[in-house]
C-alpha positions in Angstrom: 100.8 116.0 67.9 99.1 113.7 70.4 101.4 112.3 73.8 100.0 109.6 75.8 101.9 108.6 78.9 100.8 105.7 81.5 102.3 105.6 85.0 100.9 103.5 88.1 100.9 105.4 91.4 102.1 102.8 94.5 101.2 103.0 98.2 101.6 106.5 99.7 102.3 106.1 103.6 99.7 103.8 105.0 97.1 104.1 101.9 97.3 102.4 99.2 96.2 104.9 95.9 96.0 103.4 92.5 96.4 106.0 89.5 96.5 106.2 86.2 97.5 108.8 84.1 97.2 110.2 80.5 98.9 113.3 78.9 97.5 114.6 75.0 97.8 116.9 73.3 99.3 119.0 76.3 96.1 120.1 76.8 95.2 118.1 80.1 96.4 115.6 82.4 93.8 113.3 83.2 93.8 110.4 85.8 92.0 108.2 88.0 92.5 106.7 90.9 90.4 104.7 93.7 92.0 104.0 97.4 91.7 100.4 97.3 92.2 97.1 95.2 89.4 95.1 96.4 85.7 96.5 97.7 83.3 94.2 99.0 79.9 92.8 97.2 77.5 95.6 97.1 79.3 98.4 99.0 80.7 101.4 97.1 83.5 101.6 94.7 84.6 105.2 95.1 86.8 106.3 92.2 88.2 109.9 91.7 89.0 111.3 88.2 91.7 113.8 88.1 91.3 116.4 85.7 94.4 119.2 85.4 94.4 122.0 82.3 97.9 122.1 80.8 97.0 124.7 78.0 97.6 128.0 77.9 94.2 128.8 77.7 90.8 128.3 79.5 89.1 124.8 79.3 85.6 124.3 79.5 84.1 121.0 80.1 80.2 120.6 79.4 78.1 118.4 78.1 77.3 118.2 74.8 73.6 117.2 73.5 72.5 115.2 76.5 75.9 113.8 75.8 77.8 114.2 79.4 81.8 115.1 79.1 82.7 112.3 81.3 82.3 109.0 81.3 83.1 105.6 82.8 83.8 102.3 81.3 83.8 98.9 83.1 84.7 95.9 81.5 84.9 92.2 83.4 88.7 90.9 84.0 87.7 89.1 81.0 87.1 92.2 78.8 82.8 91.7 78.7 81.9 95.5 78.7 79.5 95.9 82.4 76.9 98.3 81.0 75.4 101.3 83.0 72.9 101.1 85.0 72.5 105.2 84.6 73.9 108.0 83.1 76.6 109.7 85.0 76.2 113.3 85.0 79.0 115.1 86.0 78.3 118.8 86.4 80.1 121.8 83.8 83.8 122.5 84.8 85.7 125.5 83.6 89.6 124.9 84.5 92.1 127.9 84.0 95.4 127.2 82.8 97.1 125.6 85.5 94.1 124.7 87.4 92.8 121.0 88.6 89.7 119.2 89.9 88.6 116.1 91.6 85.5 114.1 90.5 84.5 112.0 93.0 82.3 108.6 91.2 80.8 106.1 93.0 80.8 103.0 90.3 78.4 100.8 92.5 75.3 102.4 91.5 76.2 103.7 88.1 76.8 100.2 86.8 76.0 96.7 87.1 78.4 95.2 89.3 77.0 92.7 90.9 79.0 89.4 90.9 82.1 89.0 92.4 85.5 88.7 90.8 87.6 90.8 88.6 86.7 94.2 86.7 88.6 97.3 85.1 87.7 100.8 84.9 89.0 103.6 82.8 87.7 107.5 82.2 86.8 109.5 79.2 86.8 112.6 79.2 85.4 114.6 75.6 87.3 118.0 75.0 85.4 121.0 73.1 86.9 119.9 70.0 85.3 117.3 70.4 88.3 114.7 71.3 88.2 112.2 73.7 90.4 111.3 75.8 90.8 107.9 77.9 92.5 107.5 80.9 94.6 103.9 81.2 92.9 100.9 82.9 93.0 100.4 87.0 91.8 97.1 87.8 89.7 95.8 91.5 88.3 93.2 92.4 84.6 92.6 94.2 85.2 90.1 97.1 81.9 88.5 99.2 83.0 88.6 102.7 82.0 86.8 105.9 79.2 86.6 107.3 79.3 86.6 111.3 75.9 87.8 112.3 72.4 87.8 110.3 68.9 88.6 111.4 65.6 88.7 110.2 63.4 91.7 111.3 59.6 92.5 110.3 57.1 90.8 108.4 55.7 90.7 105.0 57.0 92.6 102.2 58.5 94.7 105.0 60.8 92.1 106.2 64.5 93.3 106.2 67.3 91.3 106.5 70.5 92.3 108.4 73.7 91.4 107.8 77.1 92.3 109.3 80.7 90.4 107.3 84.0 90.9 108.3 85.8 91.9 105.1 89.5 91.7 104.6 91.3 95.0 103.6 95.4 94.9 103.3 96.5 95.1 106.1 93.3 95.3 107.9 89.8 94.0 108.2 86.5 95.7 108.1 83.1 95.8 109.8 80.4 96.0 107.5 76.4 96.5 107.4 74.0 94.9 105.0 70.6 95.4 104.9 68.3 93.6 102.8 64.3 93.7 102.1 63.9 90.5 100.0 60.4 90.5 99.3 61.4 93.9 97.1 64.8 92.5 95.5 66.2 95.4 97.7 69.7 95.3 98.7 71.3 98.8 100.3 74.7 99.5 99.9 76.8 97.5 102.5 78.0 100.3 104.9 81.6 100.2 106.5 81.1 100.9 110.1 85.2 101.0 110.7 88.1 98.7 111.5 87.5 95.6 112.8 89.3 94.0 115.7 87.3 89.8 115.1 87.8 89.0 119.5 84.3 87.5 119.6 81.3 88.2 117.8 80.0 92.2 118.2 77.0 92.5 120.4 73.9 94.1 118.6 70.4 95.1 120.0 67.0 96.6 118.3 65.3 99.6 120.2 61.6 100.6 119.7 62.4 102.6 116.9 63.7 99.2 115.1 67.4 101.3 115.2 70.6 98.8 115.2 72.8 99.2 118.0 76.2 97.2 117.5 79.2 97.4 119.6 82.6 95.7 118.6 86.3 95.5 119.3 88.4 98.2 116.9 91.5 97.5 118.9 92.9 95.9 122.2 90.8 98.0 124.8 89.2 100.2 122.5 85.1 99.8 121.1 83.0 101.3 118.8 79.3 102.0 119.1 77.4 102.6 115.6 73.8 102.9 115.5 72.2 102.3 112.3 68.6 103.1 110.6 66.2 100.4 109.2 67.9 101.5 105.8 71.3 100.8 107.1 72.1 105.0 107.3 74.1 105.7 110.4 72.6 107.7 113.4 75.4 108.1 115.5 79.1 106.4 116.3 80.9 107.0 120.0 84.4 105.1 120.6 84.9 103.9 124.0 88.4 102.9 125.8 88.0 100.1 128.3 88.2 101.0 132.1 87.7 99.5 135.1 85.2 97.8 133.7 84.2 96.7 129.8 81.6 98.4 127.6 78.7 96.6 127.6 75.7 96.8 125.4 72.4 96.3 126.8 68.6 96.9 126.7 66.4 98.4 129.1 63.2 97.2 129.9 61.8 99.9 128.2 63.4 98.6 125.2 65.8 102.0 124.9 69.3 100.3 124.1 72.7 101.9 125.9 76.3 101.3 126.6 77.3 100.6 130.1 81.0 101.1 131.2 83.9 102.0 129.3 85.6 105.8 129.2 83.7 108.1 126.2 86.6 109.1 123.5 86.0 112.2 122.1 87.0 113.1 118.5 90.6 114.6 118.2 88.9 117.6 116.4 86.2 118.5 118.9 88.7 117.8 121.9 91.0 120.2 120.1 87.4 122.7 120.2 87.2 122.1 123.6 90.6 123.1 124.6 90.8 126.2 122.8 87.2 127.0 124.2 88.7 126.7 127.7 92.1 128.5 127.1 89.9 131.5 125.5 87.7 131.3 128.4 90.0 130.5 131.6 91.1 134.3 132.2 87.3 135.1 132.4 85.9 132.2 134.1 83.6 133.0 137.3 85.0 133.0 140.8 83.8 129.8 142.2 81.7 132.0 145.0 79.0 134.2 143.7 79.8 137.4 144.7 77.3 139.0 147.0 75.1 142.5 145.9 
C-alpha cells in the first residue's frame, strides 16, 4: 500500500525554508527544500534533498546502469520541461533504519536556466525495487537584478566584463559579482558578496594582479571589503566598523589597493579562538622584565 503526503514548510526564525515532502510505502521520507523563493539570473540555485529511511531495514541507494538514483526535474511556471544540461551524479548512500541525509544540488549548472521568470523543481529518487519516488513541486523564481556598476577590463578574446547588481532578497538586499568574458560566451556564476546597505555606489579598484577590490556599506557604520579573482572566486573578505574616521579604499602608486581607516572586525569564531588562547595562556605569560642569568 502506497501513502503520499504533501506538506509546505513556512519561514523558520529569520530564514525563509521551502519544503516539500513525500511519504510511500513507509519506506522513506523524502523532501526538498531550497532557502529562498527568488535567486538571481545566473547565480546558484542551491536545493537540498532530504532523504530519511523509515523501514525496518537497511536502504541502499545506487545507481543503477549509468542510471543515477536521484534525479531532478525542472519544468517552466508554464509546465515546458528545462532539460539538463548534465547528469547529476549523486554518490551511493546506505541509510540504516532510522537514519537521514542531506544532498546538497546546485540546479544552475545542471540545467538550463537561463531566462528569467518562473520555474518548479521536484526530486526522484529510484528505490532498489526499482520504484520511484517524487517529491512534490517547490516553485522560484529567477529575477535579473540591478545593475549599479560595470566595467570592461582586458582586450581581445580576454576581455572580461564586470558587473556588480543589487538584488532584492525579502527582507533584504544583496551585493552581487558578475563576471563576463564575451568574446567566449562565458558567463561565471554571479557571486553573492553579502548584504547590501545601497548609501552610495561601493568603491572598487584593480591591483597589478587584475584582483577586484570592492568596499560597500552592509549597515549604518559597518563595511565590507571583498576581493575577488579575474574569475569572480573570492580571495579574501574583512568587515570594518567606522571610527574616527571612514574606510576608505584607495590605490597606491604602486598600484597595490588597501583600506584606510575604519576599526578591523574580527569573526565571532576566531575572536572566541583568541580568547580562549589568552585565558589558557594568562597564568603562564612572561614577566614583562626578562629575568636576568
Amino acid at each position: 500500500m502506497s501513502i503520499r503526503k504533501g506538506l509546505k514548510i513556512t519561514s523558520v526564525g529569520l530564514c525563509l525554508v521551502l519544503a516539500a515532502f513525500h511519504t510511500a510505502s513507509a519506506q522513506i521520507d523524502l523532501r526538498i527544500e531550497t532557502p529562498k523563493t527568488a535567486y538571481l539570473q545566473f547565480s546558484p540555485i542551491p536545493f537540498t534533498v532530504r532523504i530519511k529511511n523509515l523501514g525496518a531495514g537497511e536502504l541502499k541507494l545506487t545507481s543503477d546502469n549509468g542510471k543515477p538514483w536521484l534525479e531532478m526535474i525542472v519544468q517552466s511556471r508554464d509546465g515546458l520541461l528545462i532539460a539538463p544540461e548534465k547528469i547529476l551524479t549523486p554518490p551511493d548512500k546506505t541509510l540504516r533504519s532510522g537514519e537521514s541525509v542531506a544532498i546538497p544540488v546546485d540546479l544552475a549548472p545542471q540545467y538550463l536556466i537561463r531566462d528569467t521568470g518562473g520555474y518548479r523543481a521536484r526530486a526522484s529518487v529510484r528505490l532498489p525495487s526499482g520504484e520511484a519516488l517524487m517529491t512534490d513541486s517547490l516553485d522560484f523564481l529567477i529575477g535579473r537584478g540591478e545593475v549599479i556598476w560595470s566595467v570592461p577590463r582586458g582586450d581581445g578574446n580576454e576581455r572580461r566584463i564586470y558587473s556588480l547588481l543589487k538584488f532584492y532578497e525579502d527582507p533584504n538586499m544583496g551585493l552581487y559579482l558578475r563576471v563576463e568574458v564575451p568574446e567566449k560566451n562565458l558567463v561565471y556564476p554571479s557571486r553573492r558578496l553579502g548584504a547590501y546597505l545601497p548609501l552610495g555606489k561601493p568603491a572598487a579598484e584593480f591591483d597589478p594582479q587584475n584582483n577586484l577590490h570592492l568596499l560597500y556599506a552592509i549597515s549604518a557604520g559597518n563595511y565590507r571589503l571583498s576581493v575577488v579573482n579575474p574569475d569572480g572566486q573570492i580571495l579574501r573578505e574583512e568587515t570594518r566598523q567606522q571610527g574616527p574616521e571612514k574606510p576608505v579604499l584607495q590605490r597606491k602608486p604602486d598600484g597595490e589597493v588597501s583600506v584606510e581607516g575604519g576599526i578591523v572586525q574580527l569573526p565571532s569564531s576566531l575572536r572566541e579562538r583568541l580568547s580562549t588562547l589568552q585565558a589558557r595562556i594568562g597564568a603562564q605569560a612572561p614577566p614583562k622584565d626578562p629575568i636576568q642569568p
